[in-house]
C-alpha positions in Angstrom: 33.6 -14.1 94.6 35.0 -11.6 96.8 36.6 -9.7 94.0 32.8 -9.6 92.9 31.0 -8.1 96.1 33.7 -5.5 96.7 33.1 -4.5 93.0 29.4 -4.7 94.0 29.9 -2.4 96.8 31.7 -0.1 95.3 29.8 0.4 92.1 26.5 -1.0 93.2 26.0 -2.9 89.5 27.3 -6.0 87.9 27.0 -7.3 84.5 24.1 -9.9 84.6 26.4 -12.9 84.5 28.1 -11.5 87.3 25.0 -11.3 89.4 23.8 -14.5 88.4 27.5 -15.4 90.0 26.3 -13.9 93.4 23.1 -14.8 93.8 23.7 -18.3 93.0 26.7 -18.7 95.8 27.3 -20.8 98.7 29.6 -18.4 100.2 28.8 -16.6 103.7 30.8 -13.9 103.0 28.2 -12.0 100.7 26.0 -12.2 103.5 28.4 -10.9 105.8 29.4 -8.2 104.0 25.3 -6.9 103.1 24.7 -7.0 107.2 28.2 -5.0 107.6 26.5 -2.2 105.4 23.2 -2.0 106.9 25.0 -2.0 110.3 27.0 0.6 108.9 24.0 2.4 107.9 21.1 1.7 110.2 23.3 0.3 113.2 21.3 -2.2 115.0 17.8 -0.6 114.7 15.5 -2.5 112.9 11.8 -0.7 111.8 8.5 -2.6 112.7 5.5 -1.8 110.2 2.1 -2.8 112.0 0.6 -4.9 109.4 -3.5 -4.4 108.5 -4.8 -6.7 106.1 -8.2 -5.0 105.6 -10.0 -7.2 103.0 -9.3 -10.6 101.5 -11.5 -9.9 98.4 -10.0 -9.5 95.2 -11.1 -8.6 91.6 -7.9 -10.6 90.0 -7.2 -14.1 89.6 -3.7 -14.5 89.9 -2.2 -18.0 89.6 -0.2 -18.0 92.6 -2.5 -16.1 95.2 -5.0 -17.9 97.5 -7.1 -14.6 97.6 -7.7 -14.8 94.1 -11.4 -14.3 92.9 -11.4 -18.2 91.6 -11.0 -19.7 94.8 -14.7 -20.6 96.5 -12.9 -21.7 99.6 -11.6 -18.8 101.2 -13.9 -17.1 104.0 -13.9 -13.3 102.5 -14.4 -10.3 105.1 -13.8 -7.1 104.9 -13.0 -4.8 107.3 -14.4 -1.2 108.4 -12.6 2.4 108.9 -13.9 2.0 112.8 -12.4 -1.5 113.0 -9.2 -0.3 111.0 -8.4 2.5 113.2 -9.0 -0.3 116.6 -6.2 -2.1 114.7 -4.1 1.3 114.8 -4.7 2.1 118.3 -3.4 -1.3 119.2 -0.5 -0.9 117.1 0.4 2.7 118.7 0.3 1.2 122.0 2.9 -0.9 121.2 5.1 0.9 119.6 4.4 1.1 115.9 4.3 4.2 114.0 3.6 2.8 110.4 0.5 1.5 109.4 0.3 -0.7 106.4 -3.0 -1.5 104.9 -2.8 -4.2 102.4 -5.9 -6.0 100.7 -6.6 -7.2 97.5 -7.8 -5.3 94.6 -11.6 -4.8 96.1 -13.8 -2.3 94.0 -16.0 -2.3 97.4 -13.3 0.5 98.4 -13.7 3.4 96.4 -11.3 6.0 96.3 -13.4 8.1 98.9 -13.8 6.0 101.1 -10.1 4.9 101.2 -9.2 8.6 101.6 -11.3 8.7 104.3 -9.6 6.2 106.1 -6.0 7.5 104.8 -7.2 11.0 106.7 -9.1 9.5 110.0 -5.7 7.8 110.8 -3.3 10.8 109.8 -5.6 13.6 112.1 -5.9 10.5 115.1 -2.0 9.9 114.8 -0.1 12.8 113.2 3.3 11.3 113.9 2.6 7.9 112.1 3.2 7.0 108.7 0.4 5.6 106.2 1.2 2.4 103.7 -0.8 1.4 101.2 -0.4 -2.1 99.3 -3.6 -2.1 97.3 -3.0 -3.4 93.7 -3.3 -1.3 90.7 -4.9 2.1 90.9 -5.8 4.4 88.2 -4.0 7.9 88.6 -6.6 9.6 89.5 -6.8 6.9 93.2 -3.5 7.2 93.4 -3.6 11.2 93.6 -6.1 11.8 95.8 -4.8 9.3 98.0 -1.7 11.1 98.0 -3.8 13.9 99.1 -5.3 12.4 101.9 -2.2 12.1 103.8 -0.7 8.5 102.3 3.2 8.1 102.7 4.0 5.0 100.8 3.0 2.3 98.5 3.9 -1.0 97.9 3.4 -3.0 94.9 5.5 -5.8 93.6 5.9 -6.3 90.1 6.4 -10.1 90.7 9.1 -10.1 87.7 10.2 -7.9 85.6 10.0 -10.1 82.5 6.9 -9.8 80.5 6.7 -13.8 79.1 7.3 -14.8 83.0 4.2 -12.3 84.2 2.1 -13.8 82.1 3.1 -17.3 83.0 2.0 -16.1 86.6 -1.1 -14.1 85.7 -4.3 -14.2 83.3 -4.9 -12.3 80.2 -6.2 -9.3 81.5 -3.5 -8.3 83.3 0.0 -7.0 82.4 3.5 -6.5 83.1 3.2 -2.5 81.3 0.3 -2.0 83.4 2.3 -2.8 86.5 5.0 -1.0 86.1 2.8 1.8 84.7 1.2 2.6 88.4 4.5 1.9 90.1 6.0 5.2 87.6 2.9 6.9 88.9 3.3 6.2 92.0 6.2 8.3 92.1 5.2 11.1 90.3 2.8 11.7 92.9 5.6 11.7 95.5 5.1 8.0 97.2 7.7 6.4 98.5 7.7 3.6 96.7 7.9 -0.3 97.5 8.4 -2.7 94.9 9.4 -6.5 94.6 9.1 -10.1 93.5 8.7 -13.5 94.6 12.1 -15.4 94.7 11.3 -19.1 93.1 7.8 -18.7 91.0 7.1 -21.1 88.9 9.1 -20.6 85.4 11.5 -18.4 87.1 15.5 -18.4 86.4 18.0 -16.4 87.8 18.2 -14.4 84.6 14.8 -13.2 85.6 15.7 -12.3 88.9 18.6 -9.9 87.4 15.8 -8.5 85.0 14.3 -7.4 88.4 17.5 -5.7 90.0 18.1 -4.1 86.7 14.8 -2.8 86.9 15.5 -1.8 90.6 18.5 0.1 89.7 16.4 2.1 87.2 13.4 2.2 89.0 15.1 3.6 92.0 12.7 2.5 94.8 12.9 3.3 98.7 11.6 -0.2 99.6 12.1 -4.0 98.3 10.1 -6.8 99.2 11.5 -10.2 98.4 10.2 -13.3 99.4 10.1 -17.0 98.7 7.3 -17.7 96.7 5.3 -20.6 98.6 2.1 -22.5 97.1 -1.6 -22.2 98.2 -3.3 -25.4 97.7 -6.4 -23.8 95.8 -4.3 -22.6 92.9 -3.3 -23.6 89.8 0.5 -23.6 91.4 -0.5 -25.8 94.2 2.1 -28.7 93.4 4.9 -26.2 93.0 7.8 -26.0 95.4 8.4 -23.2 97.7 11.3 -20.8 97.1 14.6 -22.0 98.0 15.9 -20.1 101.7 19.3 -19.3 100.5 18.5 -17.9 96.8 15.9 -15.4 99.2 18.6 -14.5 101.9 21.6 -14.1 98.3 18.8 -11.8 97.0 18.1 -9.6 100.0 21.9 -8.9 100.2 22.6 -8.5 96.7 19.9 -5.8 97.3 21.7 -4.6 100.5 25.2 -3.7 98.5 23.3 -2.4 95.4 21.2 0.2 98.0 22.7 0.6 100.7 20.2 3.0 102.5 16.9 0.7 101.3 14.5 -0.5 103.5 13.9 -4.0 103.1 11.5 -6.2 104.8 12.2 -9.9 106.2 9.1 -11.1 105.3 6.4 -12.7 106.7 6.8 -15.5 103.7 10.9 -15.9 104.8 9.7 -16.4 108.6 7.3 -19.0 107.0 9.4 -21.2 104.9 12.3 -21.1 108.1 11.4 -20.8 111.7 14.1 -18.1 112.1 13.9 -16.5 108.3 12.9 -13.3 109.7 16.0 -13.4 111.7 18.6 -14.9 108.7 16.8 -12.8 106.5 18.2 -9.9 108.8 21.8 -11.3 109.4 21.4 -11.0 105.3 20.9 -7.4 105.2 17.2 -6.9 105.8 16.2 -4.0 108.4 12.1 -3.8 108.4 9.5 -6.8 109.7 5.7 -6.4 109.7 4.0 -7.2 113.1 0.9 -8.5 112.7 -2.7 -6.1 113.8 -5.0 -7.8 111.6 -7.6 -9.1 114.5 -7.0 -12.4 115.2 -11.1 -13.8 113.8 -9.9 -13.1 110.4 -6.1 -13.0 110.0 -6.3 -16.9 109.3 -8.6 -16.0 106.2 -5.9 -13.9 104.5 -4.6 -16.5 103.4 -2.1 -15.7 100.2 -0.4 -18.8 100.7 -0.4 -21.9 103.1 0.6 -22.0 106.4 1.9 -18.0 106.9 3.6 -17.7 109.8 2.1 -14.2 111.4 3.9 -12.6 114.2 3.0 -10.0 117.3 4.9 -7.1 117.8 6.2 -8.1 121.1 6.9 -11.3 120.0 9.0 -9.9 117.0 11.0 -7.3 119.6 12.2 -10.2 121.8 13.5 -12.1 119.0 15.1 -8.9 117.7 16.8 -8.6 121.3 17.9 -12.2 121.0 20.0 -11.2 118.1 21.5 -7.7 119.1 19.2 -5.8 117.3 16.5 -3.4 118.5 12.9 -2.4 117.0 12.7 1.5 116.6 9.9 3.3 117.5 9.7 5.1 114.7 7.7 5.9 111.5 11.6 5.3 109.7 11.5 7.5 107.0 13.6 6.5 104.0 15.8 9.4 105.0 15.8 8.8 108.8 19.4 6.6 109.0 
């Protein structure tokens, strides 16, 4: 095992065997070494992205998401560019200096009017960065979004194995088209998020190589991996939750591959475990995402049961608690 993570280090690729080896381990020691790197790297400073989930509509009907259009029960809202920026004011009082505006994939946001909200936050805070997780766009969104003043984007591909995406997703939709947007995405000079959900339903750990081979080619500045957990208005409702330590094996498999990524504990790791966000850290993980939806509607965005949302202040003490401390700090892919 050891012989494997040094290897891992020092190459940053195994054969896919050898990484179903590591991410399928019981041993502390791969842990240990992914939080030795990003200590190396990023010393004890972790990034907070203040988290804006604008709009809980969505077009798709994914089988995993409680926000999906089939689902009567969810309370939908969506939120304006005045009470979007009230959610950045609060976040740069505290401290945060990325704003990530995530939604589902809601037609009632055209491209104008999302540029005109990408540009009102860029001229009121010119020292912030702007995230966008908004599904699949056509080139021509993504572009003048670009434009506008957006910094990032983040969208998972879920897996990387086209029989697995369409176990998780209807017809309509595609694995191609996925990873389609996420290539355009960097053409137009994003940096980039992907990711996947460790534990879907159907998925193996061959599939979860498929997705850090893709990584490696793909090349991203940011991960998100998380345990996938069931929402009980979906077809996946009976479905077991992600297992913690094939989650925390992922994150630092992703650690020693990219050394200089930035990778989120998640909101869905801190939901499973009262202290994921914390292991997920100890595991090589150097971003979290305080919460600035307003507190009315944050229950309603509701991707899956029982998330466990967290304020800013909240998320710094319990980063203090472990040695660590929250950066003020936009926290560039290049600013290590």
């Amino acid at each position: 095992m050891r012989e494997l993570i040094d290897r891992l280090e020092r190459e940053k690729i195994l054969a896919p065997a050898e990484f179903e080896t590591l991410l399928d381990c019981d041993d502390d020691i791969l842990r240990q070494r992914a939080q030795a790197v990003r200590e190396q790297i990023f010393g004890n400073r972790i990034y907070l992205r203040g988290l804006i989930e604008c709009t809980n509509h969505c077009k798709n009907n994914c089988y995993y998401c409680g926000l999906r259009r089939g689902n009567p029960g969810t309370q939908r809202y969506r939120m304006t560019k005045e009470q979007i920026l009230a959610c950045c004011a609060n976040g740069y009082t505290q401290g945060l200096r990325t704003f990530v505006l995530q939604g589902g994939e809601d037609p009632y946001y055209t491209d104008d009017m999302l540029a005109g909200i990408v540009l009102a936050i860029k001229e009121e805070y010119a020292d912030c960065a702007v995230t966008l997780s908004l599904g699949e766009r056509s080139q021509e969104s993504l572009k003048l979004l670009r434009e506008a003043g957006a910094d990032r984007y983040l969208l998972r591909q879920e897996t990387s194995n086209a029989a697995h995406y369409a176990m998780l997703h209807p017809p309509e939709m595609s694995l191609s088209a996925r990873q389609k947007c996420l290539w355009d995405l960097k053409a137009f000079g994003y940096q980039v998020g992907c990711g996947f959900m460790v534990g879907s339903p159907g998925q193996t750990l061959g599939h979860i190589v498929e997705d850090l081979l893709f990584i490696k080619r793909f090349d991203p500045e940011m991960v998100g991996v998380g345990p996938f957990i069931p929402h009980a208005s979906t077809p996946f409702a009976g479905e077991r939750p992600g297992e913690l330590r094939l989650v925390l094996n992922t994150i630092a498999v992703l650690r020693l591959m990219k050394p200089n990524l930035l990778l989120p504990a998640t909101t869905a790791l801190g939901t499973i475990e009262g202290t994921g966000r914390e292991m997920g850290i100890r595991a090589g993980a150097n971003v979290v995402m305080p919460n600035l939806t307003p507190a009315n509607v944050r229950g309603d965005y509701s991707l899956y049961d029982n998330k466990n949302s967290m304020e800013a202040e909240n998320i710094k003490r319990r980063l203090r608690a472990i040695g660590c401390e929250a950066v003020i700090s936009k926290g560039d892919y290049f600013d290590v």
